[in-house]
C-alpha positions in Angstrom: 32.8 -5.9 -38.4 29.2 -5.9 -36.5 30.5 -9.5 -35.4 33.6 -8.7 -33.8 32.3 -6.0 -31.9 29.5 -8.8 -30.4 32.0 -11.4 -29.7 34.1 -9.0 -27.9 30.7 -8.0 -26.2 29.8 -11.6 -25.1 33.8 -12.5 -23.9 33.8 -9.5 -22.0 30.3 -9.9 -20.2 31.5 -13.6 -19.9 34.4 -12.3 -17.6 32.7 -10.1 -15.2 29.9 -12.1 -14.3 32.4 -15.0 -13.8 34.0 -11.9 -11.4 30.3 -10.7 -9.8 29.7 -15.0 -9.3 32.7 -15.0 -7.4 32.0 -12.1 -5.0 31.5 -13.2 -1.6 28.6 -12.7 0.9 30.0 -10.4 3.4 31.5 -8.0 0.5 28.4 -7.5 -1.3 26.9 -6.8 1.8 29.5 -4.1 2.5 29.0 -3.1 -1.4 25.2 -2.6 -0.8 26.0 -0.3 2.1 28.3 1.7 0.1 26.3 2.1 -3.0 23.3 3.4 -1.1 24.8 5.8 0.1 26.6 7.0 -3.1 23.2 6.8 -4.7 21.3 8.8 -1.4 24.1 11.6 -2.2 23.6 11.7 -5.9 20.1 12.1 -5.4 20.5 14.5 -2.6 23.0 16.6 -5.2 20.7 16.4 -8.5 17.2 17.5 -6.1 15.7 14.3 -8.2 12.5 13.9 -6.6 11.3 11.1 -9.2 14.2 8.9 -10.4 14.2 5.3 -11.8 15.9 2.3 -10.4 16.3 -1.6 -11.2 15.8 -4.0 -8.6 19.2 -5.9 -8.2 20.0 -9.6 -8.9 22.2 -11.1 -6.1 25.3 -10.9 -8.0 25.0 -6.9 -8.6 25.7 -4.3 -6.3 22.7 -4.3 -4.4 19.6 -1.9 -5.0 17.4 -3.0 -2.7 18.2 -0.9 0.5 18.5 2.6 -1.5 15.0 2.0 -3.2 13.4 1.2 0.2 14.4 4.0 2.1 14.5 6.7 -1.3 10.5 5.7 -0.9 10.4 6.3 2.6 12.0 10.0 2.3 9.0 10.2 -0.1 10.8 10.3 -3.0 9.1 8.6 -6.1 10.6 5.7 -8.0 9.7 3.6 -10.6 10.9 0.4 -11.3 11.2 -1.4 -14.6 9.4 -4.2 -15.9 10.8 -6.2 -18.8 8.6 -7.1 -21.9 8.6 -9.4 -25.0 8.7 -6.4 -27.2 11.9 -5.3 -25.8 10.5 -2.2 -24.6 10.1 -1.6 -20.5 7.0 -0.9 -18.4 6.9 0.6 -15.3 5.7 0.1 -11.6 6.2 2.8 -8.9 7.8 1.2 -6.1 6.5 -0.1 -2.6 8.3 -1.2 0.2 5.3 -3.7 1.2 4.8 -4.9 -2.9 5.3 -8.1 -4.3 8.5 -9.2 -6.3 8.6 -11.9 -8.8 11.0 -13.4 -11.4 10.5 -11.2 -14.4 11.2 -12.2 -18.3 14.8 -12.6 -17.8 15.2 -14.4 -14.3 15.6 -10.7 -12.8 13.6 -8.8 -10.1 10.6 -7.0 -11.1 7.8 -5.4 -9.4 4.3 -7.0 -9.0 1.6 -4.1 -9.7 0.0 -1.5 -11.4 1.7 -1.3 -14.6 2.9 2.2 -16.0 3.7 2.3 -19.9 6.9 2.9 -20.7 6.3 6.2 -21.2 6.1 6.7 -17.4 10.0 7.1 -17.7 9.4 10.4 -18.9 8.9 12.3 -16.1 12.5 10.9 -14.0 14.8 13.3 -12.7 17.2 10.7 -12.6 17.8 7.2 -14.9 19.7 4.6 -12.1 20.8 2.1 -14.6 22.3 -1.6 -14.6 25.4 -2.1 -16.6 28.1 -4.8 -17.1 31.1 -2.2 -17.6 31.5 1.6 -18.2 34.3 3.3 -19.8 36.2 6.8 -19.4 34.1 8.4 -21.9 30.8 7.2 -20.4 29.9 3.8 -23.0 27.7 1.7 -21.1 28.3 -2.4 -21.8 24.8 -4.0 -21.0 24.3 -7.7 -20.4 22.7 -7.4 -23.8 19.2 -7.3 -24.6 19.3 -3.3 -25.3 16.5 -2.6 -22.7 18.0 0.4 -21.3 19.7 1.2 -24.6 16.0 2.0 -26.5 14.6 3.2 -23.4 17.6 6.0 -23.1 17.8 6.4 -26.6 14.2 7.3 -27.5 13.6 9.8 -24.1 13.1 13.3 -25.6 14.8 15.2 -22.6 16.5 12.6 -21.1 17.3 13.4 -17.5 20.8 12.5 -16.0 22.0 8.6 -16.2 23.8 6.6 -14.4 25.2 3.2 -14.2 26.1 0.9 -11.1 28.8 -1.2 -11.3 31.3 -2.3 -9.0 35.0 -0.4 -8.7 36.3 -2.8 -11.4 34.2 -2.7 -13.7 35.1 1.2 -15.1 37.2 0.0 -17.7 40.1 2.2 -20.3 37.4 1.1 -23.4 34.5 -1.1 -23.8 32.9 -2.6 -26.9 30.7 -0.1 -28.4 27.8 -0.3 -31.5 25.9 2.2 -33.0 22.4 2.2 -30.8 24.4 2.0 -27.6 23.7 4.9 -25.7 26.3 6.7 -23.3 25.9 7.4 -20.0 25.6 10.9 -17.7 28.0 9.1 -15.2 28.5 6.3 -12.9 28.1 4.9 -9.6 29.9 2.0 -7.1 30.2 1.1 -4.0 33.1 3.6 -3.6 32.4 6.7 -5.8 30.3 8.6 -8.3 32.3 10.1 -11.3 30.3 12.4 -13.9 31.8 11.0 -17.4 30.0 12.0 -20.6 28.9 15.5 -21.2 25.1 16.4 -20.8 22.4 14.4 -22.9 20.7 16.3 -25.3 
């Protein structure tokens, strides 16, 4: 049974990056714009003064803008870095730092380098995802970074995952270490989905 839950897994996630490839420049500029300021409000609501965020890839609604300016109003956000272990580090952002190519071919800070117990003291998890569902099932791309990290936080603060408007699905494939998330955001709207964490 594990095995039909992973093929329906990898068809899925083969489908909507096929859909995020196809996305063209002028609407994920407009999606950018409109999931900054979802996430400014969300932050503004919670009173998250730490949070963590990903740096987006170019085919995911764009991160970029939010984290600048979420620094600027002097609010404190760390940024994951990927490792072999399959655990995440941390780097607090800067507008002015370097960005390279981490593990996977995604963004990731250049810097000091937080343990990934940094994570810890968030207000607020921002989190990738491929898909979320009604009841608040996060689909990754598959690795199961944000998975352990949400899984083994002993007061895990709210989380939520960015996807685009399509992407909130009726169900998606689900395993036993997936972890559910708090809600979500697009470019359009932030619905709260699963009931409180722990």
């Amino acid at each position: 049974m594990p095995d039909a839950i992973a093929d329906a897994k990898r068809a899925l996630r083969a489908d909507l990056r096929e859909r995020r490839q196809q996305r063209s420049e002028a609407s994920r500029a407009e999606d950018a714009a409109g999931l900054k300021a979802q996430l400014d409000a969300l932050v503004e609501r919670t009173g998250a003064r730490s949070i963590s965020c990903f740096l987006s890839t170019p085919t995911e609604p764009g991160t970029h803008d939010f984290i600048r300016d979420a620094v600027a109003r002097g609010i404190r956000v760390l940024l994951p870095i990927t490792r072999s272990d399959g655990l995440m580090d941390w780097a607090v952002a800067d507008p002015e730092g370097e960005i390279a190519e981490g593990l996977y071919g995604v963004p990731e800070p250049v810097g000091e380098v937080l343990s990934p117990l940094a994570v810890n003291d968030v207000d607020l998890l921002i989190v990738p995802a491929a898909a979320v569902d009604h009841t608040g099932m996060r689909l990754g791309w598959g690795r199961g970074y944000f998975d352990k990290t949400i899984g083994s936080m002993q007061h895990c603060p709210p989380v939520y995952a960015v996807v685009f408007d399509a992407e909130i699905l009726d169900d998606v494939p689900r395993d036993v270490h997936d972890q559910p998330v708090s809600g979500v955001v697009t470019p359009t709207q932030t619905l709260p989905l699963a009931a409180s964490r722990r």
